[in-house]
N, C-alpha and C positions, 0 to 999 in steps of 0.2 A: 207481169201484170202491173198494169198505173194503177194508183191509189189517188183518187179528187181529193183534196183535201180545201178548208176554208180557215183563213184566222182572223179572230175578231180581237183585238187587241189594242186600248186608246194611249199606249204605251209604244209611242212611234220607234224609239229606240229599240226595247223587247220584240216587236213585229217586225220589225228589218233584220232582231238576231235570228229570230225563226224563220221567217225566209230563208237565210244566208245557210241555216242548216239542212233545212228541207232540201235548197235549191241541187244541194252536192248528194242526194240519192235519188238515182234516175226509179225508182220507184213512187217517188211520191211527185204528184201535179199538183200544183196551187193554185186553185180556180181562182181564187177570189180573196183579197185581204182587207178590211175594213175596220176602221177604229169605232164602228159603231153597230152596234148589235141589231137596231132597225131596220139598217140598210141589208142584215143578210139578212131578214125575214124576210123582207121586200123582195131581196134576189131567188129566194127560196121559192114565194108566192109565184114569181115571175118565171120561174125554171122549173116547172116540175116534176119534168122526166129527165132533167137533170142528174146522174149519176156524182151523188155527194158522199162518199165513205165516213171521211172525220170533218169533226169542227173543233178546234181548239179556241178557247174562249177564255178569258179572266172575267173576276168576278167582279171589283169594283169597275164603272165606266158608266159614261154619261146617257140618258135615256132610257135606258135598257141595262140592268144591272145582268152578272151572268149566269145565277139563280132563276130569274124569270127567263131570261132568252133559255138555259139549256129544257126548261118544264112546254116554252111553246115549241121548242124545234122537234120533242118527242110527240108533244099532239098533234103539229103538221106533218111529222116524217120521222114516224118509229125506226126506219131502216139507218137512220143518220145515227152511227157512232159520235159524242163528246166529250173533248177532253178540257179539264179545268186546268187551267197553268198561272199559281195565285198567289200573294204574299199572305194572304189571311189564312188562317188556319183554327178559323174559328169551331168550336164542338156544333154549334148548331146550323151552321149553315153547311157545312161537310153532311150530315145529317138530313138536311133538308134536300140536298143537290142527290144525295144516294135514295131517298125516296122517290124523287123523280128521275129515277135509271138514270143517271150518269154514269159514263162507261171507264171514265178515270181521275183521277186528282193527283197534278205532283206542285209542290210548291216552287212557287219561279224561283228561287236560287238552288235547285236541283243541277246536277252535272248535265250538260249534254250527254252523255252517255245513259242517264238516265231517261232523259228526255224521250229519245230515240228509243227505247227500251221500250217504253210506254205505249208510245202510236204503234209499235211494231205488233204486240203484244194484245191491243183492241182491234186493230187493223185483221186480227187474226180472231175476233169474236170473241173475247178474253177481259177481263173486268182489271183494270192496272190502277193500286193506290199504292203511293211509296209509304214506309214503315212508318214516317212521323205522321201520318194523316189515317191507316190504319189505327195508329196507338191511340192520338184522338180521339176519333170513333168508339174505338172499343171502351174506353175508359168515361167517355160519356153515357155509353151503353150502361154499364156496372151502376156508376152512379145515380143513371136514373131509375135502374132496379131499385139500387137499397132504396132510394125516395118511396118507391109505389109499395114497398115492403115495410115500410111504416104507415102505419092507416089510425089517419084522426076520424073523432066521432064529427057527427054534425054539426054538435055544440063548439068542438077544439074548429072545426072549419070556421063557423062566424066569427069563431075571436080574431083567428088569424088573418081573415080576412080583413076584420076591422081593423085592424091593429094596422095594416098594408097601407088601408084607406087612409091612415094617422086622425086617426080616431083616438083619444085621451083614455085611460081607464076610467074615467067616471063616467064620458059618452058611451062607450062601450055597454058598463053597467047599467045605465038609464035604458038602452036600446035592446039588450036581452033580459031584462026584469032580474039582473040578480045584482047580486052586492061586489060593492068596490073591492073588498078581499077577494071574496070567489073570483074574479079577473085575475087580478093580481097574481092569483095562486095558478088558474091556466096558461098565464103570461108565461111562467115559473118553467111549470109542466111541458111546454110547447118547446122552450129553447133547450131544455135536457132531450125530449124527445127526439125532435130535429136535428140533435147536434151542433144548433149555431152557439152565436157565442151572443148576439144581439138582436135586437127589434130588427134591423138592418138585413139578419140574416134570414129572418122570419117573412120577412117583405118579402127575400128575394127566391122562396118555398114559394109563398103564395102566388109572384110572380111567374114561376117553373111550372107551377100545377094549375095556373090561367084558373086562378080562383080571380085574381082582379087578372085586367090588361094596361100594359104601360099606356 
């Protein structure tokens, strides 16, 4: 059985190595390869009883980042398998990309043996993340528990919100009708609670829990 495959890839060097490996297993067809993530929506729109298996795709690239292209290719063509092939290895966008069913993630200096491992693996209806992007995941998971497992009051929320805003403790205090101390003493309370170590750390809670937005 052929497998269609598509790679999106603005990494002309990386795209020519994936060819060169795909090209040596009479299994896999390479419809289409493009450095630009638009151009396979447009093929996609354009083809639509087109039989598509995989799309491999990286994340950074110009017009179409591969966060957004793999969230449109599942609301045009749930049947389309995607595979991420990335140097970032970011908590949150690994996070983001698995909420929008992606079917795998290995980071580009993976072994070809890995690689192949991968498509074989999804190709076969099977979800493929390598260990370092698993660990990721799971460990941003944890982390984000213990966060929701501390619960501030109302009041600990405005401070910290303010405090994000870089609001002064005396703006702070003029804005919640209490005294400079009382701040002070929540300021105190909030970086024991949270575990940071600064205003810095506290920012970067309120940033997490989209109390403010960058």
């Amino acid at each position: 059985m052929k497998y269609n495959l598509i790679i999106v890839d603005d990494h002309k060097m990386f795209l020519d190595g994936i060819l060169s490996i795909l090209n040596t297993n009479n299994a896999f067809n390479v419809l289409f390869s493009t450095t630009n993530g638009k151009q396979l929506l447009k093929y996609i729109d354009i083809n639509p009883e087109e039989k598509i298996d995989l799309v491999i795709t990286d994340i950074s690239m110009p017009k179409i980042d591969g966060i957004t292209l793999n969230k449109k290719i599942k609301e045009k063509r749930s049947d389309i398998k995607t595979l991420v092939v990335s140097m970032h290895t970011n908590a949150e966008m690994i996070d983001e990309l698995i909420a929008h069913n992606v079917d795998g993630y290995v980071p580009k200096n993976a072994e070809k043996h890995e690689l192949l491992h991968a498509i074989q693996t999804i190709l076969k209806g099977e979800k493929y993340f390598s260990e370092e992007i698993k660990s990721i995941f799971l460990e941003n998971k944890f982390n984000q528990k213990q966060q929701e497992a501390v619960k501030l009051t109302q009041r600990e929320i405005d401070v910290i919100t303010l405090i994000a805003q870089e609001f002064t403790t005396q703006e702070i205090a003029d804005q919640l009708h209490l005294s400079k101390h009382t701040i002070e003493s929540y300021r105190k309370n909030l970086i024991a609670k949270l575990e940071v170590r600064n205003l810095a750390g506290l920012t970067k809670h309120a940033l997490k829990m989209k109390y403010i937005t960058e």
